[in-house]
N, C-alpha and C positions, 0 to 999 in steps of 0.2 A: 638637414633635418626637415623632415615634413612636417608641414604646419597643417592643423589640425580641420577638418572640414567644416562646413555650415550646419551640419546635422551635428557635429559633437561638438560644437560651440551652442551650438540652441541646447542638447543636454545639457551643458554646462550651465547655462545660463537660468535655465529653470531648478536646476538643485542647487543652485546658489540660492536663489528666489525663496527654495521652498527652506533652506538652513536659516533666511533670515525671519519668514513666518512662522517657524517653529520657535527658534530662538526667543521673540515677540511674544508670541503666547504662554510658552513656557514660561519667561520673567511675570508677565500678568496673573498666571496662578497660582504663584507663589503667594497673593495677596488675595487670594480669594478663601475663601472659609471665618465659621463660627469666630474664631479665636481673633484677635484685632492685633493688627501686625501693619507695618507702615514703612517706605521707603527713608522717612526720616529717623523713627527709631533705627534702624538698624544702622543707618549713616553715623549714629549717635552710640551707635553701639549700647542699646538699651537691654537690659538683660532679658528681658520677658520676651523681646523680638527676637532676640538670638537665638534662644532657647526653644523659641516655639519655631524659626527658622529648620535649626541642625536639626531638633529633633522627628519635626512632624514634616512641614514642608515641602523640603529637598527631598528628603527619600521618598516622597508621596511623586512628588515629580519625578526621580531616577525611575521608580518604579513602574509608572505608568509609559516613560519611554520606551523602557528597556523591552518591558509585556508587550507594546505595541510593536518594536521593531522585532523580537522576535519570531512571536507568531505571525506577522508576514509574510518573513522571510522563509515561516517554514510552510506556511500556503504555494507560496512561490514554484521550492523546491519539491513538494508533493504533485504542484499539478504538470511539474516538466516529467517526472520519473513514471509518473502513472499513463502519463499520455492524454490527460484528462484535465480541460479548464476546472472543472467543479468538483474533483477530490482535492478537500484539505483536512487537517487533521479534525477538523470537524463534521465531514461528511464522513470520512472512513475508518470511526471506531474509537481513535486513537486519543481523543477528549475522555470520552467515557469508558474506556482502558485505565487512564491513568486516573479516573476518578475508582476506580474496583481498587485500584493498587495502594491508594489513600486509605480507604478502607479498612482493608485487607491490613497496613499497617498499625492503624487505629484499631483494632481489635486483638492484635496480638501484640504489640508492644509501646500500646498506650498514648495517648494525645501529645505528648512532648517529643517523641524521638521523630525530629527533624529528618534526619539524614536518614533513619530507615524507610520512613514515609519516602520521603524521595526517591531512594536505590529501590524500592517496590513499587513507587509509581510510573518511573523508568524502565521497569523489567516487565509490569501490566500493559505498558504502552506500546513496548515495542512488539508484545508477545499478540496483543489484538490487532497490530499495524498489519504483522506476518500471515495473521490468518486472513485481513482481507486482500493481502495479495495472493496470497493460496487461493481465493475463493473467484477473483479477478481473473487469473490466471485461465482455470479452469471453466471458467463461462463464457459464453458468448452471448455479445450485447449488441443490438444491431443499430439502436440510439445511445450516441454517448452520454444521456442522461439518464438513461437507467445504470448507469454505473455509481453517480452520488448516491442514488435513490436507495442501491444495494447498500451502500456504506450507511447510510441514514437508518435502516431498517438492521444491519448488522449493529450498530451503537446504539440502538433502542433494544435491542435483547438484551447487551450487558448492559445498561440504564437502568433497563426492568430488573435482572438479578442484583443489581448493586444496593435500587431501593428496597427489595424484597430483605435482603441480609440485613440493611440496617433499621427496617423496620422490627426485626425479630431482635436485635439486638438494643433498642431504643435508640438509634443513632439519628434518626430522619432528621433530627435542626441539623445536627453537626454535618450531614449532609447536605442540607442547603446550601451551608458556609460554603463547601467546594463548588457546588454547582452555579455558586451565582457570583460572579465576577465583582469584586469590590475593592476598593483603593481607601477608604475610608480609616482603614487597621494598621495602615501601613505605620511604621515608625522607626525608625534609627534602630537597628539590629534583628528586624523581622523583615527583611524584602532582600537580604543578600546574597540569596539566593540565586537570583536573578540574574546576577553577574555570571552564573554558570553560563543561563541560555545567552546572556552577550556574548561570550567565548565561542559559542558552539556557534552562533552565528556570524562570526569572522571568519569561522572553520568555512563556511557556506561560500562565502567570498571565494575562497580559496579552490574548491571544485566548482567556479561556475562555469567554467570553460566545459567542465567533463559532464556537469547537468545539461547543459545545451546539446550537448550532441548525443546523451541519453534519452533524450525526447524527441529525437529524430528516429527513434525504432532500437531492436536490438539489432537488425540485420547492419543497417546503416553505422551502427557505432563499432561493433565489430570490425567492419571492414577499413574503419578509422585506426585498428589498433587500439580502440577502447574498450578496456575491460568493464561491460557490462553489466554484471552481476555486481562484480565491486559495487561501482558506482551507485547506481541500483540501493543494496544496501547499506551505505556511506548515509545517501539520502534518506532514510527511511530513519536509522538511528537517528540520524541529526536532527528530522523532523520530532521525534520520541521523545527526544531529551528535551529539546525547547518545551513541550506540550506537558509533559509531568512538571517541570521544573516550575513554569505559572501558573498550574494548578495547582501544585504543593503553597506556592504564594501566596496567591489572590485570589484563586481561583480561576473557572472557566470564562472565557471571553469571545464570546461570538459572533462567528460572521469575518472577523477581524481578516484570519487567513484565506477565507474565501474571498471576498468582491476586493480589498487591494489588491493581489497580486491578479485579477483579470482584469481590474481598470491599468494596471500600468502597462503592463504589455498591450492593452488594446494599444495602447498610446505609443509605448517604445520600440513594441517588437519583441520575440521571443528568446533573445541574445541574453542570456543572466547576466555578462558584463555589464551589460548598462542597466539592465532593467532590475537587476539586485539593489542595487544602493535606492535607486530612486523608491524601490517598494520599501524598503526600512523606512525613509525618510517619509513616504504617504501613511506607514502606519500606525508612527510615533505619531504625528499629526492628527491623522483620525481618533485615534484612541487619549488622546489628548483634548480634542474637541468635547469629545462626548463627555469625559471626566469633568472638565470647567460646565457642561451643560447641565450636567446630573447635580451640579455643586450652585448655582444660580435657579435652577428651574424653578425652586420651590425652598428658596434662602428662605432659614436656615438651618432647615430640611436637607437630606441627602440623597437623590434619587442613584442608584447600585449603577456603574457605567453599563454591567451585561443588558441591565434594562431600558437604556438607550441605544447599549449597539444593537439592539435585538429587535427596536421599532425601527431604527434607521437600514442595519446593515440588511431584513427581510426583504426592505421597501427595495434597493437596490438590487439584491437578487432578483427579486422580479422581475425588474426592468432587464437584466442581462437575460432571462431566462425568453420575455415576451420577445427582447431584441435581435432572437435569431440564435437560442441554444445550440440547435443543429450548426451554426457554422463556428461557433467558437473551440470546436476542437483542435486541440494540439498537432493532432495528425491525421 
């Protein structure tokens, strides 16, 4: 039996690290907010702590994991398949897709129908992902930063008709709701959603062998015996589903799947086997930091986490962008 090298014992050893700093923080935020909740009550099994535990708490915390490891991981798998550090589902449409799909069910079958909002925000998402691969496809970019910039400029035209519609239709608050990322609403049978995009990102797990070697080209994966086009579109679903599924939630969360999945492969390499889990585990963390930050800044005040990830996560795009865009392409 081969025993395991010095580079996959140092992984090892830092996603250990990083399960036990998460795990630490996670236990702390469970005591942080308005409501007065105590390690002793619940030792005591006080009803008020419990109550405000199961119901508010815990799902305030699943939910911010789950949002955070998702969209990751679907940053992740967007910028192997496109060929492109800086497409994620927030540069290329596919945010402000399933934010039209939200809509689109909120006008025609009313503020409650969960699951229709969902299967249309899932069908907008995938259907705006498609057009900017069509549009990808057919262009030539001779900086691989004008390739986000296209996607940024393709999800500001469905941005602008989505406000337009809901402006004619009086919807613009209820449209904030989706666009601005918040954890705040969360409670004990509104965030189970979420468990979908968990599933779908195990599903990830599962093709990261055939994402890696789809981000080596089509010609290269081809001659692997890898059916490219599958693949290809494997990842764009999976990417779709995660992306409607936390905006149906919580809404939009930014930045999130853009700068983790580029800081960890700076760091691991571009192998999904390794570089997958540890971008789950940086993105539960990140989007867990900023939620406890948004929740202290201004006690016992609530600042919206999108409004934290949005000063922090810009501030780090920039630094990757000033620290050599040109060489961070995939290929």
């Amino acid at each position: 039996m081969r025993k395991p090298s010095s580079a996959g014992r140092l992984r090892a050893w830092h996603l250990a690290a990083g399960v036990v700093l998460l795990a630490a923080l996670a236990a702390a935020s469970l005591f942080i907010g308005v409501g007065d909740m105590t390690p002793a009550g619940l030792l005591h099994a006080r009803e008020e702590d419990v109550r405000l535990l199961v119901e508010s708490r815990l799902p305030r915390l699943l939910a911010v994991l789950l949002a955070g490891t998702a969209m990751s991981v679907a940053g992740l798998v967007m910028m192997h398949i496109t060929g492109n550090r800086f497409v994620s589902p927030s540069t290329a449409g596919t945010t402000e897709s399933a934010t039209l799909g939200v809509l689109v069910a909120t006008l025609f079958a009313g503020g409650e129908a969960v699951i229709v909002k969902m299967a249309l925000a899932v069908a907008c998402a995938l259907a705006g992902t498609f057009v900017f691969m069509t549009l990808l496809r057919r262009l030539t970019f001779r900086d691989m930063i004008l390739v986000p910039l296209a996607g940024i400029m393709f999800g500001g035209v469905i941005g602008a008709a989505t406000t337009f519609v809901a402006y004619r239709y009086d919807l613009l608050q209820t449209l904030g709701a989706w666009t601005s990322g918040d954890f705040s609403a969360v409670l004990r049978g509104r965030y189970e959603l979420l468990w979908i995009a968990g599933a779908v990102t195990l599903l990830g797990y599962l093709y990261a062998d055939r994402f890696t070697v789809a981000g080596m080209g089509r010609s290269f994966a081809i001659n692997l015996g890898v059916r490219y086009d599958r693949v290809v579109n494997t990842g764009l679903v999976l990417a779709s589903v995660i992306t409607a599924v936390v905006v149906v939630t919580v809404g939009e969360i930014p930045f999130v799947s853009l700068i983790v999945p580029n800081l960890v492969t700076l760091a691991l390499g571009d192998n999904l086997r390794y570089a997958l889990p540890a971008t789950a585990l940086t993105g539960a963390l990140f989007v867990l930091l900023c939620d406890v930050a948004g929740r202290v800044i201004r006690f016992p005040y609530e600042i919206p986490v999108s409004t934290v990830l949005g000063v922090i996560g810009s501030a780090i795009f920039l630094v990757l962008l000033l620290r050599g865009g040109r060489r961070l392409g995939v290929r």
